[in-house]
N, C-alpha and C positions, 0 to 999 in steps of 0.2 A: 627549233633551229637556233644557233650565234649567230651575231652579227658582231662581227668586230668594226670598231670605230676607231680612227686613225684619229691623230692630230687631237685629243680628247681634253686637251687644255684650253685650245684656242675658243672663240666665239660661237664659231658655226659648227665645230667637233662635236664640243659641249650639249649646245643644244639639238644636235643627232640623236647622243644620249639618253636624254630626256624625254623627245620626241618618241623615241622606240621603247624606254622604259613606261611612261601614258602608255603606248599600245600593248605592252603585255609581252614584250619580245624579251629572250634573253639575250643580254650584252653583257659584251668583250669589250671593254677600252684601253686605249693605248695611247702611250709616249715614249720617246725617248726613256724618261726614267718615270715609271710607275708611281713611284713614292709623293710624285707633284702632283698625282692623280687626286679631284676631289669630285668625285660623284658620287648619285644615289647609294642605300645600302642595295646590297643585293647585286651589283654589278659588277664584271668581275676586272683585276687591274692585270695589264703585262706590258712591261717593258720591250718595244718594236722601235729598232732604227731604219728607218726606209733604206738609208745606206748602208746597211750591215745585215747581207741576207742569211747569218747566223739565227739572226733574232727572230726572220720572220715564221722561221716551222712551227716553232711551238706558238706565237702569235695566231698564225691561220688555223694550227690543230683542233680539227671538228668544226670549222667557221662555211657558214653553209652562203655568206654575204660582208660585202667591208664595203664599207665608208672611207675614201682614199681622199687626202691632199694634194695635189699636186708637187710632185720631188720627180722631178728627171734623173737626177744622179741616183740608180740603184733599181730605177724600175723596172729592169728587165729580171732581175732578181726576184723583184716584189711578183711579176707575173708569174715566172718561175714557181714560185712558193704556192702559189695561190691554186693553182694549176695542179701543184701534185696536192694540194689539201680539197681539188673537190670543190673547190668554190664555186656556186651556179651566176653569181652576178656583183657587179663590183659597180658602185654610185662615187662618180671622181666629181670632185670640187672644183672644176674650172673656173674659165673668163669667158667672158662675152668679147675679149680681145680675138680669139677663136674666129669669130662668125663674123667680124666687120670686113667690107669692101678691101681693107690696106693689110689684111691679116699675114700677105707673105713679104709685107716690110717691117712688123710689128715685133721689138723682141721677145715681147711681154705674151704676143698669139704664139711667138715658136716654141718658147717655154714650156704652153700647156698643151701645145700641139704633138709634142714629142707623149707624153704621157698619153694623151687623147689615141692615138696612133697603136700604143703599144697595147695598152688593152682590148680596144680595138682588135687584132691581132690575138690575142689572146684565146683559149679556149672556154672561153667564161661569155657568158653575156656583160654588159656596159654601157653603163650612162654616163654621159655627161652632162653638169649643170654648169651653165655659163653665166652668172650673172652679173651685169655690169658694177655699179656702184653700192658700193656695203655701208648701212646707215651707222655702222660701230666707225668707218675711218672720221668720223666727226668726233669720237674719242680720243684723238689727237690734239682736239683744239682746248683739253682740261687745264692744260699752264696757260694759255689766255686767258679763257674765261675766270680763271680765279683772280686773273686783274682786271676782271671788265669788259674784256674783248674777245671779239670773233676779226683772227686773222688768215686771209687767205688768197689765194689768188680768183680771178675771175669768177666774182660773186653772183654776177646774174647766168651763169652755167646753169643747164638744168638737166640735173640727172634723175633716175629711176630708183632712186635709196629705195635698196631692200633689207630691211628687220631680217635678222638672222635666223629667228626663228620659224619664217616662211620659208627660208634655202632648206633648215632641218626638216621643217612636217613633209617638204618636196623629196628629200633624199628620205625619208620613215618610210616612205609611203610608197617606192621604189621598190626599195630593199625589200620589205615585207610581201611586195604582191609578184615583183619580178616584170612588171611592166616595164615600158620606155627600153627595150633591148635594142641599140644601136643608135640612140638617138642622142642629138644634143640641144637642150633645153633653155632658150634663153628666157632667164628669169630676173624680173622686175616688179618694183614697192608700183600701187597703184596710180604714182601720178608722176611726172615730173617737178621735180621741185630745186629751188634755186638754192646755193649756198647762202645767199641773203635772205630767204623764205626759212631757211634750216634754221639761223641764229637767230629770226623772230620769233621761231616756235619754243628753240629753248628759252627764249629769255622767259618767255610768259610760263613756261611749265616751270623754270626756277625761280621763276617769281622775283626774279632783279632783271633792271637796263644792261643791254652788251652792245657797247658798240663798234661798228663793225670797220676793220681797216685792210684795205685794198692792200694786196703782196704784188710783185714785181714776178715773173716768171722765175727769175733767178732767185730770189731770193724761195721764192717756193717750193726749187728744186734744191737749195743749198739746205732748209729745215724737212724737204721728206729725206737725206742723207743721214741728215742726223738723227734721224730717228730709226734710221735702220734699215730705210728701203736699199735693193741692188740697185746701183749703178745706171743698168738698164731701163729700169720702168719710170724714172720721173718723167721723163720727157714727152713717155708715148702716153701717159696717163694727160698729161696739160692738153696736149694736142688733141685728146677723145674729148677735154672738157671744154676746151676752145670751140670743137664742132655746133655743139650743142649753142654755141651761140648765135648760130645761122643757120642750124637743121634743127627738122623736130626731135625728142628725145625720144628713144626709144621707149616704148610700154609696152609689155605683151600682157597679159590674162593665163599665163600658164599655169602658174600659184592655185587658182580658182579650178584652171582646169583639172588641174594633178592633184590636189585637195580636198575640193570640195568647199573651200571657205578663199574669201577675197584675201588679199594681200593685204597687212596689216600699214597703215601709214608711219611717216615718219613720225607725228605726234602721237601715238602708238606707244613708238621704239623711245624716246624720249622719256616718254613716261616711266616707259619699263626701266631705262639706263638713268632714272633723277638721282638715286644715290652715287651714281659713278663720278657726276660732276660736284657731289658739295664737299 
């Protein structure tokens, strides 16, 4: 069988990839433009606009599973396609914004909620993975740290960083067997750890002092603008990490459960990402 893989540049696409190429599967990956594509040999490349349901027939043609990112704009299309190609199960990329208590005030929950819904809806079976805080958004913090510093807002936050390629061997492992049909999966690294725990882990895994400076809300939401987040989610992202500072953080054991191997830690993902920082 293909599995086509959506989004096959980014982090978690990437290592989808991989995950399915280890297991033996043939893969399809995709982007917008193929040509940025840089995977294994043997894998095959095609150019898919989530919003341009031209692209998606021959993307889906013969794809027996896809690995989706969340795009609202265009998914009913993407269902559409998928649906006359035959597709038995489709693994979406959510948020654990989804599944919180405040989900029908969240912009960031309506966003995946809209996609979550439509496949849902769909004639295909579907997963969603929800996982809250991604140990790559500390990748943001490489123009500090090459001065020295970890800048950020509310350092003693403590979220569930999950390694990316725990979210992949979760969506391989999906896709390949056809389990978790209707379910949504919230997935999390094995512990809660602080943004001030994260910048003592790198320092010692890069082997120099970083020290660490407290961000102002605003100014936290003025530097995720400029880097290119929508409009919408700074705010509801500070407020999920503000909780954390009076609730416990979430953890589940899914990873292990869907697996068969624990959730790999942040000093793990560190390790794995030490070239990205020098």
């Amino acid at each position: 069988m293909t599995i086509l893989v959506t989004g096959a540049t980014g982090h978690v696409g990437r290592a989808v990839v991989d995950a399915l190429v280890a297991a033996g599967q043939d893969v399809r990956a995709s982007s917008r433009d193929a040509a940025k594509l840089d995977v294994p040999g043997g894998v095959a490349k095609v150019s898919a606009d989530l919003e341009d349901a031209s692209t998606l027939e021959p993307a889906l043609d013969g794809v027996s599973a896809a690995f989706l990112y969340t795009r609202p704009q265009g998914i009913e299309g993407f269902v559409k396609a998928a649906e006359t190609a035959g597709v038995r199960h489709v693994v979406l990329l959510s948020s654990a914004a989804t599944l919180q208590p405040d989900a029908a005030q969240s912009p960031i929950a309506a966003m995946h909620r809209v996609v979550e819904q439509a496949l849902a809806a769909g004639a295909f079976a579907s997963t969603a993975l929800n996982p809250g805080a991604f140990a790559t958004n500390t990748l943001g913090w490489r123009a500090d740290i090459a001065e020295g510093a970890v800048r950020t807002v509310y350092p003693d936050a403590r979220i569930g960083a999950i390694h990316e390629r725990d979210i992949a061997d979760v969506a391989a492992r999906i896709l390949v067997d056809g389990s978790h049909d209707g379910e949504s999966l919230a997935l999390t690294g094995p512990e809660p750890i602080s943004f001030r725990e994260q910048a003592e882990v790198l320092a010692d895994v890069l082997g120099r002092p970083l020290r660490f400076e407290e961000l102002t809300e605003e100014q936290a939401i003025e530097r995720m603008l400029a880097a290119g987040w929508s409009p919408e989610v700074p705010r509801g992202v500070l407020e999920a990490w503000a909780r954390t500072l009076h609730e416990p953080s979430l953890v589940t054991d899914v990873v292990r459960e869907v697996t068969g191997h624990a959730p790999r830690t942040f000093r793990q993902w560190a390790e794995d990402h030490r070239a990205d920082f020098s």
